[in-house]
Structure formats: structure tokens, C-alpha cells
C-alpha positions in Angstrom: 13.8 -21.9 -8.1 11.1 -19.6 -9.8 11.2 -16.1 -8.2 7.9 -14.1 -7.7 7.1 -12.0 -10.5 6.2 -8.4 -9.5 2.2 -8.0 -10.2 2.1 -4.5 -10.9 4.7 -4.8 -13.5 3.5 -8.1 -14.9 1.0 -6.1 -16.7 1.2 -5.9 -20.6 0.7 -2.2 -20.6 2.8 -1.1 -17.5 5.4 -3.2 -18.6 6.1 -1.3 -21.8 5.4 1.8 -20.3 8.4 0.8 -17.6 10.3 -0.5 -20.8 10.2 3.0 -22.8 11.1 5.1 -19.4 13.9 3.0 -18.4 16.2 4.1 -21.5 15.0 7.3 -21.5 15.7 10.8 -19.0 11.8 11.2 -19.4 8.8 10.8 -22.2 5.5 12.8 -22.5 2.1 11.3 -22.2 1.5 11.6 -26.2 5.2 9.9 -26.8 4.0 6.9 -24.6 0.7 6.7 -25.8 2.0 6.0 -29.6 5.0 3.9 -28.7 2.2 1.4 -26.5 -1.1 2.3 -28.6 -2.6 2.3 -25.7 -6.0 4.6 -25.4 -5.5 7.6 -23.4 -7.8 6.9 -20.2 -6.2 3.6 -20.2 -2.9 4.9 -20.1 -4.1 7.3 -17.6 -4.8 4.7 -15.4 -1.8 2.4 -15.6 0.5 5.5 -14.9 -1.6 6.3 -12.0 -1.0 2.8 -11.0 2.6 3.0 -11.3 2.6 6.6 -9.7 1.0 5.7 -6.6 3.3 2.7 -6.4 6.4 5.2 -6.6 8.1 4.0 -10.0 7.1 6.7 -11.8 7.1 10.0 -11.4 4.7 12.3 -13.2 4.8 16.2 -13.8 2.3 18.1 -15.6 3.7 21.0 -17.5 2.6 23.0 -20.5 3.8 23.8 -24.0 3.3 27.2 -24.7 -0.8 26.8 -24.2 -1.2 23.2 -24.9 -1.0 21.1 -21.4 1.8 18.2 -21.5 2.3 15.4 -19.0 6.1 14.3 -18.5 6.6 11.0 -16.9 10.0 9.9 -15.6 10.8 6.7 -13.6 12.1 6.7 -10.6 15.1 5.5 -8.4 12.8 3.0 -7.1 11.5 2.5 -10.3 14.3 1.7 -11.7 15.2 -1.2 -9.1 11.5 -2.6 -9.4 12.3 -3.4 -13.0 15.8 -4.7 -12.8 13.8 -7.4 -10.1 11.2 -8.1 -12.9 14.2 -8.7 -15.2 16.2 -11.1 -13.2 13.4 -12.6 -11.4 12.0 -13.0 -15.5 15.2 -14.7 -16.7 15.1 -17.4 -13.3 11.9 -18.6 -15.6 13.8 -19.0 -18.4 17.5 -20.8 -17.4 18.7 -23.7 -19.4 15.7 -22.6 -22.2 18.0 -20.5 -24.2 
């Protein structure tokens, strides 16, 4: 009945990181950081997470002299949330 929610996106934080890259063709670190307020090493972490798992993919660049991340997610990504999603709504069938 219930499917198994998918721990590494269960998290508060990588959830809404996943959330913001999903409608977008890519964000920067500092974009990410204010749409979550999340603290920077802990958003560090979490995209390292979500990196190594192969969701998202993670470029470092710069602007003129000033160093920028760029995340994007990934193909894979992109089918690990969709799975959160409707494995999410089997929870909540006949409730709405």
C-alpha cells in the first residue's frame, strides 16, 4: 500500500534543494542558499550528499574574480524525485 520513501530525499533541506532545481535549467550556490536559508556549510554538505548520490550535478565557475558554484539536477535526478512524489501521494490517497 505505502511505498518506501526515498531517504536521501526525505530530508527537509535536500528536499527543497531538489524542489528549486527541478523547475529550473540550473541555480547558483548563493540562489539556493536564500531560497532554503540554509547556512552555507550545511548546504555544502547536503549538495555533497546529493552529488555523490548522482541527482545533482555541481560545477564550480567564476564571475569575473568572485568564485560561483552552479548546481543542476540531473537525468537521474530528475527520476529520483518524480519516485519521492508519487511514492509521497500513495501516503496520502482518499485524504484529499
Amino acid at each position: 500500500m505505502f511505498k518506501e520513501l526515498n531517504p536521501l530525499l526525505h530530508s527537509e533541506l535536500r528536499l527543497a534543494v531538489m524542489s528549486l532545481l527541478i523547475s529550473v535549467e540550473e541555480a547558483d550556490f548563493v540562489y539556493i542558499r536564500q531560497q532554503t536559508k540554509a547556512t552555507a556549510g550545511n548546504l555544502s554538505v547536503q549538495l555533497d550528499k546529493l552529488s555523490k548520490a548522482g541527482y545533482v550535478e555541481i560545477t564550480k565557475t567564476f564571475k569575473g574574480k568572485m568564485p560561483c558554484t552552479l548546481c543542476r539536477i540531473t537525468p537521474q535526478g530528475v527520476d529520483a524525485f518524480e519516485e519521492y512524489i508519487k511514492a509521497l501521494k500513495s501516503y496520502l490517497v482518499g485524504k484529499l
